[in-house]
C-alpha positions as CSV (number, residue, x, y, z in Angstrom):
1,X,-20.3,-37.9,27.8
2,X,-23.4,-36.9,29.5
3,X,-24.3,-40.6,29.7
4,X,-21.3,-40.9,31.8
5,X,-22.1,-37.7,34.1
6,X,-25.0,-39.4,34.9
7,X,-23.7,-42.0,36.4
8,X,-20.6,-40.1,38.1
9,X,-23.5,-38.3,39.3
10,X,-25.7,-41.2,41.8
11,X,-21.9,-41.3,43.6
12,X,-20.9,-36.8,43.6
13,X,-23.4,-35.0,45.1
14,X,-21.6,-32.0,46.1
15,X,-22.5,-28.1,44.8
16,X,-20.5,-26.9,41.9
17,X,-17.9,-24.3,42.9
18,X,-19.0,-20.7,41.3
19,X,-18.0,-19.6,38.0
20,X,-18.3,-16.2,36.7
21,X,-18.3,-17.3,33.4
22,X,-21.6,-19.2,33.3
23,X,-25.6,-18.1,33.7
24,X,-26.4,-18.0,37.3
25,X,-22.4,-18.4,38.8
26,X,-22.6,-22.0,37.3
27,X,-25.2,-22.8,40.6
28,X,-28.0,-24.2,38.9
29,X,-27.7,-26.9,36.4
30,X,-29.0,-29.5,34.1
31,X,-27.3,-32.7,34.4
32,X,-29.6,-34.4,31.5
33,X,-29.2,-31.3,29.0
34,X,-26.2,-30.1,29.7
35,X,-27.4,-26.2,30.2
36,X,-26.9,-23.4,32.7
37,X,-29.6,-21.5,34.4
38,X,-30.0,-18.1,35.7
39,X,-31.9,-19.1,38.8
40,X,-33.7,-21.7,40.4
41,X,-37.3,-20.8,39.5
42,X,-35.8,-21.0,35.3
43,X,-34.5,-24.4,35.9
44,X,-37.6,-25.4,38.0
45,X,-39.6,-24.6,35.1
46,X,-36.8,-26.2,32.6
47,X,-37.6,-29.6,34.3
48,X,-41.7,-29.3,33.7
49,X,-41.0,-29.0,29.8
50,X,-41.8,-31.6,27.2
51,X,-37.5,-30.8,25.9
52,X,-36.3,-32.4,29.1
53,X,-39.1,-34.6,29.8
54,X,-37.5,-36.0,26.2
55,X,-33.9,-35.6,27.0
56,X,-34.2,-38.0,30.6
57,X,-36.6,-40.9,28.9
58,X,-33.7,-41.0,25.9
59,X,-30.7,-41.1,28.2
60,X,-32.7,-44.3,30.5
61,X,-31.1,-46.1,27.8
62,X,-27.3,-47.1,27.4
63,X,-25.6,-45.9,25.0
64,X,-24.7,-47.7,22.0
65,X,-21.2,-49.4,22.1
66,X,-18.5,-50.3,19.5
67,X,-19.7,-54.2,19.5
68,X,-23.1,-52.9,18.8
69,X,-22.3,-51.2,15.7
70,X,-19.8,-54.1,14.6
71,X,-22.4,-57.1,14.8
72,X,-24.5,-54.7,13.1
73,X,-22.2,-54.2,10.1
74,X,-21.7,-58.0,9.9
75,X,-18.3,-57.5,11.6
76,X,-19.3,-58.8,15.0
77,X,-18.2,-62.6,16.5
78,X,-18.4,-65.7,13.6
79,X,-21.2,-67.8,13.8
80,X,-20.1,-71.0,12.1
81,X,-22.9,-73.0,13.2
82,X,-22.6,-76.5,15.5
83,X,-19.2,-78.0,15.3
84,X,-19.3,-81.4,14.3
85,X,-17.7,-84.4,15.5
86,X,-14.7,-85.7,13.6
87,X,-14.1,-89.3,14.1
């Protein structure tokens, strides 16, 4: 899901709307955790850390798919080798 924020992300670049509910009114965010801050200079500091230095170079890669896991189980397309020619 967050794999999918991300790229919702390059095309919405509008401020979330306030929510009394989170840390901070819901204004400052971490797309790549997932986490609510207080305030800017928190989330500023959030980004220097080796936890989200982590969290971005793990989600530069696509997630795994279905097919993936099926050609991995040996359940994936048939490879019957060269077909032959029949006379």
């Amino acid at each position: 899901m967050v794999y999918d924020g991300l790229n919702k992300a390059d095309e919405q670049t509008k401020p979330f709307p306030p929510d009394q509910d989170l840390p901070g009114m819901g204004q400052f965010y971490c797309l790549h955790c997932d986490r609510y801050f207080n305030n800017a200079a928190v989330r500023d500091d959030h980004f220097k850390t080796k936890r989200h230095r982590r969290r971005v170079k793990l989600l530069m890669e696509a997630p795994h798919t279905q097919l993936d896991a099926d050609l991995a189980a040996g359940m994936g397309m048939p490879d019957n080798g060269p077909k032959l020619m029949s006379f």
